[in-house]
N, C-alpha and C positions, 0 to 999 in steps of 0.2 A: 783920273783919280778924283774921288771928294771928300770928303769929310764927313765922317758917317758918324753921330751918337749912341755908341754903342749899350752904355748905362746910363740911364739918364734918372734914374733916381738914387745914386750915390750922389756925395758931397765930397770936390767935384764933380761932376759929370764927367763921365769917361766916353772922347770920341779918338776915332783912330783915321787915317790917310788912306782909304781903300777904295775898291771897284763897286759901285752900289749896287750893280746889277747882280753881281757876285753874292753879294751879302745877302737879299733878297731871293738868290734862290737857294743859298745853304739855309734858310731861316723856311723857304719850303720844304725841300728834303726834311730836313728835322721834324717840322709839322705832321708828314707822309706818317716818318715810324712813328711818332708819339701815338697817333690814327689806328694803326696798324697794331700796335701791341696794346691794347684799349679794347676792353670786352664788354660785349653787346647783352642785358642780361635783361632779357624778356618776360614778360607777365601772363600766364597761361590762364586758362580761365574753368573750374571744372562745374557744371550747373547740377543741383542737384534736388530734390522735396522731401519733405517729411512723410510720404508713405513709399519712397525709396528701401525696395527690396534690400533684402541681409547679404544676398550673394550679389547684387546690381552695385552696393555700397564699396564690396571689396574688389571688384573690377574698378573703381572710381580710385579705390584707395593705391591701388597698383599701377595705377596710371599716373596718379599723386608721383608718385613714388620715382614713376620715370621718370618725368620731370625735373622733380628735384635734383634725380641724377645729372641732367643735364645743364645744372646750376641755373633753372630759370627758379623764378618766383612765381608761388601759385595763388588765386584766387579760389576761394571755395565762396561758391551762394546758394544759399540755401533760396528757393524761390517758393514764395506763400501764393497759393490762389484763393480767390472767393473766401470761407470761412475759415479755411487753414491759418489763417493770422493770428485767431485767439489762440490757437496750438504753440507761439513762438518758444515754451519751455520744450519741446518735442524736438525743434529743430535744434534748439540752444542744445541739448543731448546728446544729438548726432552729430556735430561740433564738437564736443567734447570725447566723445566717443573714436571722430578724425585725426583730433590733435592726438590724443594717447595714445593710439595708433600709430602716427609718424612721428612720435616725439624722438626718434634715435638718428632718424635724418634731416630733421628740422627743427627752425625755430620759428616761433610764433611772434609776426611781426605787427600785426593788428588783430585785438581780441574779439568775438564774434560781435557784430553791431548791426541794428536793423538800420536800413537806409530803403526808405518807403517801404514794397512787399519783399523784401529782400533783407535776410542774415549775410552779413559778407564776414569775411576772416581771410586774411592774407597772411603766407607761410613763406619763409625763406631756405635755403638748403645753408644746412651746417657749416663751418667752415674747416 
């Protein structure tokens, strides 16, 4: 038997007369389920441009869509090539156009932002 500290940030300190080996592994087990019932929630990524077709958009948007069902979180980036950067109101648009779109099964966790040739906007699913 030893003398194990079971609370050691109570006043007192609470230690009890037990098995250590014991303790150490009910203190695993416990860990296991905590592990176990702890969900895993992913960041999908959908890539997409400013001269992105009307029907190419809503296959993107339907895949958004699955996603979300799935309770991941999704990334939308708009990606600029060569001269498309002075366009960024174009993309900022279709952004706007995405979000209104999925506004009934998502929220809007970061609002569209350039980050180098890239609009990014990350969406979460409702709860």
């Amino acid at each position: 038997m030893d003398l194990v500290e079971v609370s050691p940030n109570s006043t007192p300190p609470v230690c009890r007369i037990m098995d250590y080996g014991k303790f150490r592994y009910q203190q695993s087990k416990k860990q296991q389920v905590a592990k176990k019932s702890q969900s895993v929630i992913q960041v999908k990524e959908i890539r997409i441009r400013p001269k992105t077709e009307e029907h190419d958009l809503q296959v993107k948007i339907r895949q958004i869509r699955k996603f979300l069902g799935q309770n991941d979180k999704v990334k939308v980036a708009m990606m600029f090539r060569g001269r498309e950067i002075a366009y960024t109101d174009i993309g900022r648009k279709i952004m706007e156009e995405i979000q209104n779109e999925l506004a009934d099964v998502c929220t809007l966790d970061q609002h569209p932002k350039i980050e180098g040739r890239n609009m990014v906007m990350i969406m979460s699913p409702k709860k």
